[in-house]
C-alpha positions in Angstrom: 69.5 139.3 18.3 71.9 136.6 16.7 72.6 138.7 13.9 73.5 141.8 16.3 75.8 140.0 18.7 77.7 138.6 15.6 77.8 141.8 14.3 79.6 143.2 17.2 81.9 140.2 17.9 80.3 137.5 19.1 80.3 134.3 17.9 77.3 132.3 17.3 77.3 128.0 17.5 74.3 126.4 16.5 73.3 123.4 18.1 71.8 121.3 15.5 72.0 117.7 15.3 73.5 115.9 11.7 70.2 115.4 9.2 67.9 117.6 11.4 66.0 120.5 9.1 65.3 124.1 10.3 64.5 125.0 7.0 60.5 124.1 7.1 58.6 127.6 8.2 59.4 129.4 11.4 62.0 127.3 12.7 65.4 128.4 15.1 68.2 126.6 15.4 69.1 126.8 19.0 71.7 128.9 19.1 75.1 129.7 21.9 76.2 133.0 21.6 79.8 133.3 22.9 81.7 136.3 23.6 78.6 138.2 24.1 79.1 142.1 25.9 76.7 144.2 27.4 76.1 146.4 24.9 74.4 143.4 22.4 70.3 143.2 22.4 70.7 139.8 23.3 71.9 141.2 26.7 69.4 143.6 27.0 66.0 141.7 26.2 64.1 139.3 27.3 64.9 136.3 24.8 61.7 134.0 23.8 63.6 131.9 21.7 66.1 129.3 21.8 69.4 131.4 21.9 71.2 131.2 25.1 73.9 133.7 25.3 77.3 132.5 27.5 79.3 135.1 29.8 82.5 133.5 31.2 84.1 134.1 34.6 87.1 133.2 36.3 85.9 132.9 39.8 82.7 132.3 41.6 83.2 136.1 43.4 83.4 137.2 39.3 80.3 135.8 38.2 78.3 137.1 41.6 79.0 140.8 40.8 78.2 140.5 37.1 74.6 139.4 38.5 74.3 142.0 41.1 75.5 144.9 39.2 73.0 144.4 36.5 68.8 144.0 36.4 67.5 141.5 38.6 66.9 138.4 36.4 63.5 137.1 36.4 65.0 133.5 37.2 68.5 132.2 37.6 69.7 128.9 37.2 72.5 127.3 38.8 73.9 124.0 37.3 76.9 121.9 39.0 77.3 119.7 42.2 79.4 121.7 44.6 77.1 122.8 47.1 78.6 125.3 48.9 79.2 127.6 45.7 75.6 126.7 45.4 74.5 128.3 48.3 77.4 131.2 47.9 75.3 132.5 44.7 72.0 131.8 46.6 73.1 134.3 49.5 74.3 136.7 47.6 72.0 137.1 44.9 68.5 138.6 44.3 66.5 137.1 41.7 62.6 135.5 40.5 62.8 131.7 41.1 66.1 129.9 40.9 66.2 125.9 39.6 69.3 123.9 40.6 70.7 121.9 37.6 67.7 122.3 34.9 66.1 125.2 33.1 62.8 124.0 31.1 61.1 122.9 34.3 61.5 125.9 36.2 57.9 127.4 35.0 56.6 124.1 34.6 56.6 123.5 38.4 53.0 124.0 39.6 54.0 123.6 43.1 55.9 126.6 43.4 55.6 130.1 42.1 56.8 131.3 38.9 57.5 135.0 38.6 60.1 138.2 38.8 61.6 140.9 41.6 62.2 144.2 40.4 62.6 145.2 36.5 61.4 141.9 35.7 58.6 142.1 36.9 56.3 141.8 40.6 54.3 139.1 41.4 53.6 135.6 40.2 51.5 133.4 38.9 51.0 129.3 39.2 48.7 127.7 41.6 47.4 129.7 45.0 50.4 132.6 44.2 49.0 133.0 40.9 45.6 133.2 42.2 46.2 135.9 44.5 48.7 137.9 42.5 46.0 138.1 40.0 43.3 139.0 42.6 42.9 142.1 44.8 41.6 140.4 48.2 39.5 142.7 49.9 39.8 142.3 53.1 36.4 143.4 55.7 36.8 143.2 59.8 33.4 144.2 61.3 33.9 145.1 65.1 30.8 143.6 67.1 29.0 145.8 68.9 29.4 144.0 72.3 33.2 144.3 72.9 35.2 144.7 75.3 37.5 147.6 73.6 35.9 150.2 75.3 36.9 149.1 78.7 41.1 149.6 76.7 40.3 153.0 75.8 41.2 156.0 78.6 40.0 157.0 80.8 41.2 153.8 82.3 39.4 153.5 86.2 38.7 151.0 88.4 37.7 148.5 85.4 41.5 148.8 83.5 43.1 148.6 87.3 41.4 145.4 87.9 42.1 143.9 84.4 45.7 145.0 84.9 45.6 143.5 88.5 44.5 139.9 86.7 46.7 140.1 84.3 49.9 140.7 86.1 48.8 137.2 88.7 48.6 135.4 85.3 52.1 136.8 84.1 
């Protein structure tokens, strides 16, 4: 995907630290991608890796409609302190779970559930909403014999009139 996006223009800044070695097995440095466009695999897959593409805006109203007029994105992470863009995206987005200034702990939270809307996927999983996205419930109601349904059902006669009579005194 990095190799891609740089070959059709975007440029790629790797976030390594001075003295620290990626060269030992299957190792990636974490990796911007800037100037990224749609047409780039990194923009069209899901990324499991550490390579975070950037798309720039010039206004909040900018960045809203790039969201909406693409996929719904599994999760969506807002990160800054003014609160009332905050809730601006929040309103006028669709998305899986969204985390407020971090990223990493967004699946970790046990508390709440982790998963997609739309083409990324239905459902989710972690604690009870992982239990029962994973489980069909089956759900049995078993009428007892001795009810009082029947005395619902039409004909209606003297029986309904007199339940109707009680219930509009109660009313």
């Amino acid at each position: 995907m990095i190799a891609d996006a740089s070959a059709k223009g975007a440029r790629a800044v790797e976030l390594k630290s001075e003295g620290e070695r990626f060269d030992e097995g299957r190792k990636l440095v974490p990796t911007l991608l800037l100037g990224v466009k749609d047409e780039m695999r990194v923009m069209q897959e899901e990324i499991f890796g550490p390579v975070l593409p950037v798309v720039t805006y010039r206004n909040l109203d900018e960045a809203i409609s790039y969201v909406n007029r693409h996929d719904r994105p599994l999760a969506l992470y807002w990160l800054g302190d003014d609160h009332r863009n905050r809730d601006e995206v929040l309103a006028r987005t669709i998305s899986g779970g969204v985390t407020i200034n971090d990223c990493m702990w967004h699946f970790g939270q046990e508390s709440l559930p982790f998963g997609g809307v739309g083409a990324s996927g239905m459902g989710a999983c972690h604690g009870e909403w992982g239990f029962r996205s994973l489980s069909k419930e089956k759900p049995v109601f078993i009428q007892s014999r001795l009810n009082a349904l029947p005395l619902l059902r039409p004909p209606y006669g003297k029986v309904f009139d007199a339940i109707l009579r009680v219930l509009k005194k109660i009313v």
